[in-house]
N, C-alpha and C positions, 0 to 999 in steps of 0.2 A: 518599515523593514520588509524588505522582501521575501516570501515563502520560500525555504529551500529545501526541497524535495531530497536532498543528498542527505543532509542531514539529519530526514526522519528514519532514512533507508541506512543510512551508518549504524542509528542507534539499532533496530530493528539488526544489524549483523553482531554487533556489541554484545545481543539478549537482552539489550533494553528494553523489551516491550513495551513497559507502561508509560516509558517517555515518550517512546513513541508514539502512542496513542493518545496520547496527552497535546502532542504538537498535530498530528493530521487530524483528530477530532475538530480540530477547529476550522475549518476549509469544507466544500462542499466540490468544488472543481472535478472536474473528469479524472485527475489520473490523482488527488487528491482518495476519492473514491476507491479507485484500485489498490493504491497502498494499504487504506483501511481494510478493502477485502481480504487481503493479503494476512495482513495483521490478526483479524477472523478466522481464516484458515491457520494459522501458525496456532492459534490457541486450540483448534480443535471445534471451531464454533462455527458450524459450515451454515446453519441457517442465517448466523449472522449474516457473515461473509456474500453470501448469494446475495441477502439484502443489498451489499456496499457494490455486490459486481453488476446486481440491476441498475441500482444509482448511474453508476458508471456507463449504462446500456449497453453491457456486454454479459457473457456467461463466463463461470467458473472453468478456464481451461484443465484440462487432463494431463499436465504438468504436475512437475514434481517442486517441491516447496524452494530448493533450491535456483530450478530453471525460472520461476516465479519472477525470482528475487532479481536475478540478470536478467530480467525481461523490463521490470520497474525500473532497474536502475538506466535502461537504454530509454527508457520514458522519460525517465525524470532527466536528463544530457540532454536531450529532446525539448521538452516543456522551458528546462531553463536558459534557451537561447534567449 
């Protein structure tokens, strides 16, 4: 079965969090990462979070939780060609 990134980022708009983190905990990938940082920031958990934006080898943009979200989901339309 193939990873679907929509689907972590659905739950994630749903307030799912923990399912959410439950399905991209398991991946390690580049934008896999990002979603988790994501996830990290949305709980308030910014040292997490930098961890999963390093992962990712990027930094923590100066975005707002929402631009975040529409930024991931043009990642993940992207990722799942």
């Amino acid at each position: 079965m193939k990873y679907d990134y929509i689907e972590v980022l659905n739950q994630v708009k749903q307030g799912e969090w923990d399912t959410a983190h439950q399905l991209v905990q398991q991946h390690s990938d580049k934008t896999s990462c990002l979603i988790h940082a994501y996830l990290h920031r949305v709980e308030g958990d910014f040292s997490n979070a930098n961890y999963w934006y390093t992962r990712a080898e990027t930094i923590m943009l100066e975005n707002t939780l929402e631009e975040e979200l529409n930024r991931l989901y043009q990642l993940a339309n992207i990722d799942s060609d």
